[in-house]
Backbone bond lengths (Angstrom), bond angles and torsions (degrees), N, CA, C in turn:
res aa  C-N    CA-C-N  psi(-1)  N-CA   C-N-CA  omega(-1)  CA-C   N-CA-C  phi
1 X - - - 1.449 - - 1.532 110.29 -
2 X 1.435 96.37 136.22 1.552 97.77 -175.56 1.679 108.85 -86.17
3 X 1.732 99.61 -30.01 1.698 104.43 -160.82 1.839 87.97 -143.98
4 X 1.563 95.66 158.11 1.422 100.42 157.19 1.549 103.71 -136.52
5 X 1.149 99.24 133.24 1.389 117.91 167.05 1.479 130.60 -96.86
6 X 1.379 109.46 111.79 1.754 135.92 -168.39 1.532 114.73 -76.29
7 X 1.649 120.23 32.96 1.226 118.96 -166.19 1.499 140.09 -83.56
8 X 1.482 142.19 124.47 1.001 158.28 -132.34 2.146 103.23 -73.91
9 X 0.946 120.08 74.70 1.303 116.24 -150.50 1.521 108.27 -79.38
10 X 1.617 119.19 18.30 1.325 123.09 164.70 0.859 137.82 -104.66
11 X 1.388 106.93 -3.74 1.592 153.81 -173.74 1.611 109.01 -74.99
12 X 1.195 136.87 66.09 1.595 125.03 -154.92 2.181 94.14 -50.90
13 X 1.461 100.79 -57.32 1.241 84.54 -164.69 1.858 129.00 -54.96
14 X 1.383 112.79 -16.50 1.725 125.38 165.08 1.271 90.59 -63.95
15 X 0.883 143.56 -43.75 1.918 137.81 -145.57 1.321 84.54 -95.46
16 X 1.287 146.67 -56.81 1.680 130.17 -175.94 1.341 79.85 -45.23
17 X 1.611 126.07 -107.69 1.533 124.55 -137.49 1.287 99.49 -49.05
18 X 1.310 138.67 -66.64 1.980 113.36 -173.73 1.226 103.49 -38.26
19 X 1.471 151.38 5.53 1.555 135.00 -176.35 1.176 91.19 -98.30
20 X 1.766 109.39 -48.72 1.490 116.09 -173.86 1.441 109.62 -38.24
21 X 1.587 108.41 -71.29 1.321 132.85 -169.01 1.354 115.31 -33.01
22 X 1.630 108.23 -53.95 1.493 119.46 -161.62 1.836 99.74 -80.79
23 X 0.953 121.78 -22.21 1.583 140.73 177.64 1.198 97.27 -59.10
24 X 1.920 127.78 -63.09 1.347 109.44 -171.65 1.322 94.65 -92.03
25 X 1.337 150.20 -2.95 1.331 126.25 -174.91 1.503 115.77 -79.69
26 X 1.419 101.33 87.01 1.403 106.94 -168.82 1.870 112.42 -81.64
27 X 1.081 114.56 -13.11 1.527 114.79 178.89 1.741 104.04 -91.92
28 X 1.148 106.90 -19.03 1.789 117.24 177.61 1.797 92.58 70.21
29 X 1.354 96.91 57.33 1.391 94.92 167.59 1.403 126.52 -72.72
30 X 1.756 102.89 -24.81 1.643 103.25 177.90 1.278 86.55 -132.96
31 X 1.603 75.50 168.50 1.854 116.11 174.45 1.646 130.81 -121.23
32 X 1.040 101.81 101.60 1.384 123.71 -165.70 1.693 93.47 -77.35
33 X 1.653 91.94 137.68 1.481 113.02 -174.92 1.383 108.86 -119.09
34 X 1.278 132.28 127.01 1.451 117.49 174.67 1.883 112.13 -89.34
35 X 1.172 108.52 148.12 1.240 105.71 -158.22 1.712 111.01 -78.29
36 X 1.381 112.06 -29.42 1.381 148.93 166.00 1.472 138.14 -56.48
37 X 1.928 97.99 -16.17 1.541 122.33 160.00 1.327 116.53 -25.92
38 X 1.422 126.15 143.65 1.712 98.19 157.44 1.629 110.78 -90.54
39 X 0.975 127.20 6.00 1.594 127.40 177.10 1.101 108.37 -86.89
40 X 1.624 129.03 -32.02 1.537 146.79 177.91 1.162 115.41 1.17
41 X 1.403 120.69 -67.05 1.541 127.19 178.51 1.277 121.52 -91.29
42 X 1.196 123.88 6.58 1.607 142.59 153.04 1.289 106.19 -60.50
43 X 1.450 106.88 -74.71 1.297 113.44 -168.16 1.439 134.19 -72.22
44 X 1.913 93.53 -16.69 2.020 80.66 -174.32 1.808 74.51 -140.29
45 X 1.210 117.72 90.88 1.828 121.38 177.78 1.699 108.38 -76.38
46 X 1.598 102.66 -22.84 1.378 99.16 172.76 1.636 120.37 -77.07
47 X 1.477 122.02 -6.18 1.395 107.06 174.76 1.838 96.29 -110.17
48 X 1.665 114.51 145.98 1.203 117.38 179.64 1.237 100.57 -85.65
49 X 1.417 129.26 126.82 1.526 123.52 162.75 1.276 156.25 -42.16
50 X 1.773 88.14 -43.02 1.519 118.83 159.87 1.657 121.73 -58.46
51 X 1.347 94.51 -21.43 1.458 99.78 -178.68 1.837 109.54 -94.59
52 X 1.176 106.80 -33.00 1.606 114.00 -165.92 1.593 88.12 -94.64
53 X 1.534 140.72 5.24 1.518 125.70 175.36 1.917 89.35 -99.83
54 X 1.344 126.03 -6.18 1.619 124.35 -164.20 1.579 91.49 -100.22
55 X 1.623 108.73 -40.76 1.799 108.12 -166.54 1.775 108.27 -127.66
56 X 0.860 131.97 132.56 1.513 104.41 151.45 1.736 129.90 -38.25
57 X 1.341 102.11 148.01 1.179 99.23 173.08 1.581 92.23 -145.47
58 X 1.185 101.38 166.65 1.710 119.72 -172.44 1.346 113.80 -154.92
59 X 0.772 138.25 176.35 2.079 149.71 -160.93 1.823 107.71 -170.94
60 X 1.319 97.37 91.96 1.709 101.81 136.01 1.471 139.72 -27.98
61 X 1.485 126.70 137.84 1.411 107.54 178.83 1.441 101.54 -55.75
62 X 1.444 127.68 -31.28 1.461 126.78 -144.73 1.804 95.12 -91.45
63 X 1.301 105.34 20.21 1.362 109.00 -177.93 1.424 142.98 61.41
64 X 1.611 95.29 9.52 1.613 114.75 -167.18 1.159 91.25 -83.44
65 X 1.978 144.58 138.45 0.932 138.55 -179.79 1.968 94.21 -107.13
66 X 1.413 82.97 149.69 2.163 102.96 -172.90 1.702 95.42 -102.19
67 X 0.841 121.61 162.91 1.218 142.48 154.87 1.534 141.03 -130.24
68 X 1.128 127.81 152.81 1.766 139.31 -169.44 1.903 94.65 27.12
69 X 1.554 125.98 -129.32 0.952 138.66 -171.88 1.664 116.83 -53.26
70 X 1.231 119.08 -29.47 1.396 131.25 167.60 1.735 108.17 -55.94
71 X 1.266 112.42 -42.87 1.567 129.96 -166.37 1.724 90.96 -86.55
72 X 0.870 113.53 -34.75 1.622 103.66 179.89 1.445 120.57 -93.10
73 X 1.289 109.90 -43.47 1.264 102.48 176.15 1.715 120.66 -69.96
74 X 1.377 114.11 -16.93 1.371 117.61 164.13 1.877 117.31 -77.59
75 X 1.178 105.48 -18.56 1.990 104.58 168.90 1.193 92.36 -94.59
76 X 1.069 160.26 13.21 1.382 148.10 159.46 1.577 116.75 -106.60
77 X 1.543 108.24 -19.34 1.792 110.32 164.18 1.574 108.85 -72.16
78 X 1.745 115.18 -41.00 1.138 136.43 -163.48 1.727 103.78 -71.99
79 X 1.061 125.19 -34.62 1.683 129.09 172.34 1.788 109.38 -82.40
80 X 1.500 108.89 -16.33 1.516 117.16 175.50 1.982 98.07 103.22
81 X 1.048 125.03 -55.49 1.296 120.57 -178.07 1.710 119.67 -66.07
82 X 1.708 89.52 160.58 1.134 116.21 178.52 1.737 108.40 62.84
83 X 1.233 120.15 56.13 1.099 134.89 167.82 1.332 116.01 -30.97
84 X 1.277 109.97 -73.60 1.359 135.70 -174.16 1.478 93.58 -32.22
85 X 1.101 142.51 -55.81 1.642 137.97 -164.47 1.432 102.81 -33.04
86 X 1.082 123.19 -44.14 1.596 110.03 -165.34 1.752 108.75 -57.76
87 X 1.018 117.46 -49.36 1.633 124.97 150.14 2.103 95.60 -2.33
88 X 1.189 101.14 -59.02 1.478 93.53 -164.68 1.771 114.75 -76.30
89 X 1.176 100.66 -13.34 1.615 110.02 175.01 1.628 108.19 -88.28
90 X 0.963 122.63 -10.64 1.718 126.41 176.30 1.679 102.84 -42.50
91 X 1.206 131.45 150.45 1.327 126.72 -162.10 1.544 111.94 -78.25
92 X 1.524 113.05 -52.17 1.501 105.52 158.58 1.309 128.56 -40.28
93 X 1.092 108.04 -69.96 1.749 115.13 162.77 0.794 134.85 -29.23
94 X 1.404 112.12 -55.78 1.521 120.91 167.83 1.875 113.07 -34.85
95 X 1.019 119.92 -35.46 1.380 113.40 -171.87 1.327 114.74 -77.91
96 X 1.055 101.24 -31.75 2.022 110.50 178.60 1.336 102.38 -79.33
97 X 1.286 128.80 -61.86 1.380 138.11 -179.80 1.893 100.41 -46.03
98 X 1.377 130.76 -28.08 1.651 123.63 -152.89 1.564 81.77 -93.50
99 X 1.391 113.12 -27.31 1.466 109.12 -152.94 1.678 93.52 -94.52
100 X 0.695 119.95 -52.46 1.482 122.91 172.27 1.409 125.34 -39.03
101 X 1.821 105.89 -40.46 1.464 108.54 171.22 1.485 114.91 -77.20
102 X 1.279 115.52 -32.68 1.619 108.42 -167.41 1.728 85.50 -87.00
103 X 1.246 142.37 17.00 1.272 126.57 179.81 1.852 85.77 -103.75
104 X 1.219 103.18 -44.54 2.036 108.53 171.22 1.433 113.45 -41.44
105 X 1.208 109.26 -39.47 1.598 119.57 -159.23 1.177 99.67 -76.65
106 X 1.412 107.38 -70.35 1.700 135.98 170.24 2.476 94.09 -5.10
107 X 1.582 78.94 -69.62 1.565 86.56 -149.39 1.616 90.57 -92.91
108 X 1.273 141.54 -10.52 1.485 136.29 172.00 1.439 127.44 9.91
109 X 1.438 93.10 -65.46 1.991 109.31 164.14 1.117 135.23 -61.76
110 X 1.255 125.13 -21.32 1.155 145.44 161.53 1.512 102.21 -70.41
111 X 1.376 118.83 -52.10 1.905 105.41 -161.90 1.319 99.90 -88.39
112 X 1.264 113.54 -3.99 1.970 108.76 -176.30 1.300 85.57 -95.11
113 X 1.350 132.92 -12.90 1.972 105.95 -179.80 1.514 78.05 -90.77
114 X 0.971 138.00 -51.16 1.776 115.79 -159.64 1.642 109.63 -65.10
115 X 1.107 129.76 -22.36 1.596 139.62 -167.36 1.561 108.93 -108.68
116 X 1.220 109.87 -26.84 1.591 116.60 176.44 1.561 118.60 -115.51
117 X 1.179 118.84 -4.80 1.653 116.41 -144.67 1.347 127.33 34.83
118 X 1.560 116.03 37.51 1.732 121.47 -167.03 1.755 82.21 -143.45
119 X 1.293 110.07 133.45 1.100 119.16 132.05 1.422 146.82 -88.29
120 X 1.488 91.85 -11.59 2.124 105.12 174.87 1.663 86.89 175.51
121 X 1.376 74.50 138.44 1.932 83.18 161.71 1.445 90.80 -143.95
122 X 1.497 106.27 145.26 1.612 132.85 171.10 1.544 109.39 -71.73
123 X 1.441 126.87 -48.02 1.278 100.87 -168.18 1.307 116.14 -117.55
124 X 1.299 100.07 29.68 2.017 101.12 168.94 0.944 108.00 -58.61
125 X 1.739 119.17 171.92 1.516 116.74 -170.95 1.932 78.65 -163.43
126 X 1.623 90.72 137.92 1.770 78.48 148.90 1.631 158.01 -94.70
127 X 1.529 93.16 -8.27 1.565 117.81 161.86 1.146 95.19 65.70
């Protein structure tokens, strides 16, 4: 595994892109974690939950943990698509783009009932 992914699995709109993700990750370079496990904090005590259900979070083999747009735009180099993301890590950018996502995050539930008619579902899965 190249990456693990710490994703919010009540979240309908995270669960589209982890479907996305795992769809092109054809080498199974990462490993998607649902945040919602009941083993969750057994198994990975180094990421806080409360914090990775507010932002993404993600883990390197090399153990460096990514966060919000950093954490995504690196599983999306790692499956080969959507290149263009790095565009959003550019240093100027970066500030509009950081602020923009935790403003995404912030309100998430809200835009997945307008885009999904779901605001959370418990037992989605991405298979």
């Amino acid at each position: 595994m190249i990456l693990t992914i710490y994703y919010d699995d009540h979240c309908p709109l995270c669960l589209l892109e982890m479907k996305q993700l795992k769809k092109f990750d054809k080498n199974k370079d990462i490993d998607f974690v649902p945040l919602h496990d009941d083993s969750f904090s057994k198994n990975h005590p180094h990421i806080n939950k409360t914090e990775a259900i507010k932002i993404l979070h993600a883990q390197l083999n090399t153990g460096e943990i990514l966060l919000g747009l950093d954490a995504n735009c690196k599983a999306w180099n790692i499956v080969g698509k959507h290149r263009w993301l790095v565009i959003l890590r550019w240093p100027i950018i970066r500030i509009f783009t950081d602020i923009i996502y935790r403003i995404f995050a912030r309100y998430r539930s809200q835009i997945s009932k307008l885009l999904t008619e779901k605001k959370s579902c418990s037992s989605c899965q991405i298979k």
